[in-house]
C-alpha positions, 0 to 999 in steps of 0.5 A: 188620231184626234180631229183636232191632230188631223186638224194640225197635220193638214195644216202643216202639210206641203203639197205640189198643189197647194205652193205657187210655182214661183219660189220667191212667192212661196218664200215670201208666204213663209218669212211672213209667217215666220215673222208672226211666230218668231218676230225677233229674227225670223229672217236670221239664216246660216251661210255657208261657204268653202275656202281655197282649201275646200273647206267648209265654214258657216255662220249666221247672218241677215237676210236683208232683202229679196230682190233682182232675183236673189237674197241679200245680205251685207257683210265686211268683204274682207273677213273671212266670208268675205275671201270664201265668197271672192275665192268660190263665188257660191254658196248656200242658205239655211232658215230654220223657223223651229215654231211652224217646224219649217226649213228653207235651203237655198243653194246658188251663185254669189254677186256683189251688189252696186255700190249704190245699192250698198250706199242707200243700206248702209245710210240706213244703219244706226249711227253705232253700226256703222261706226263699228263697220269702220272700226271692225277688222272682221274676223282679223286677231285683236289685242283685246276688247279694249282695242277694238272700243278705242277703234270705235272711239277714234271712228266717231271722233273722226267721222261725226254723225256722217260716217258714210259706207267704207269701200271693204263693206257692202252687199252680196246677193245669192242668186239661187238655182236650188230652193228647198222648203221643207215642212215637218210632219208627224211620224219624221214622214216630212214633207221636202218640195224641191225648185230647180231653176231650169234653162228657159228660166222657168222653175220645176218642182220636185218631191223629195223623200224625208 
């Protein structure tokens, strides 16, 4: 191996010592180097849940913040991941940044946020989003293109520049007992540092074969 691939697979590497002990620190290092490498949607990640029927489903959504111990991202409550989540109020996160060959699974309990939290958000959307927030029955069958565009019509004829927050629309936040990061490594011997939420709150940190 060259000096300057040794270089490389140091640089990469994901050791015990070298991440902090508190996961949400060690997730907030990544996104921002996630946000340097890949700045379009660095905080782009899967969601996945299960339907009465035990079902699985995933789709991609915003994380949009990290706070009161979770990730948060905001959704129409009554589409389809929205029944998933009232139904089995768990689920699990994947971030997946192909640049820096890097993973982050996140697996936890699911709550609503406040409606007050949800308020200042959707306050901050653009005008165009939130108007869609109302015409959109989310994951519900349409006629056409055409109904959904005069459903965004008739919002902004009715609502203005004001179009405040419907109450089937807000946030969920995902309080994790399971953080993952995972690291790629040469020859597929990758590197997986698992965080376990224990009783007294307190993390442990375990390694996990690739």
């Amino acid at each position: 191996m060259s000096k300057l691939s040794r270089l490389a697979a140091t640089s990469r590497a994901l050791t015990e010592s070298s991440v902090d002990a508190n996961p949400f620190v060690q997730f907030d290092h990544w996104l921002k180097q996630a946000e340097a490498t890949e700045p379009a949607l660095a905080n782009a990640m899967t969601l996945a849940t299960v339907n009465r029927e035990g079902h699985p489903g995933a789709r991609v959504v915003l994380l949009k913040d990290v706070d009161g111990g979770g990730f948060v991202f905001f959704t129409n409550y009554d589409s389809r991941k929205g029944d998933e989540l009232r139904h089995s109020p768990r689920a699990a996160l994947v971030f997946h940044w192909k640049s820096l060959e890097r993973q982050v699974r996140i697996e936890g309990r699911i709550e609503v946020t406040s409606a007050e939290y949800s308020d200042a958000y959707f306050a901050s959307r653009p005008l165009g989003s939130r108007h869609s927030a109302h015409a959109s029955p989310q994951s519900a069958v349409v006629p056409d293109r055409a109904w959904l565009e005069e459903r965004m019509k008739a919002s902004a004829d009715k609502l203005g520049n004001e179009a405040p927050r419907p109450s089937n629309w807000g946030g969920y936040r995902l309080i994790p007992e399971r953080i993952e990061f995972w690291q790629g490594r040469d020859d597929r011997l990758h590197d997986r540092l698992l965080y376990r939420r224990a009783s007294d709150a307190r993390w442990t940190i375990t390694r996990l074969a690739p």
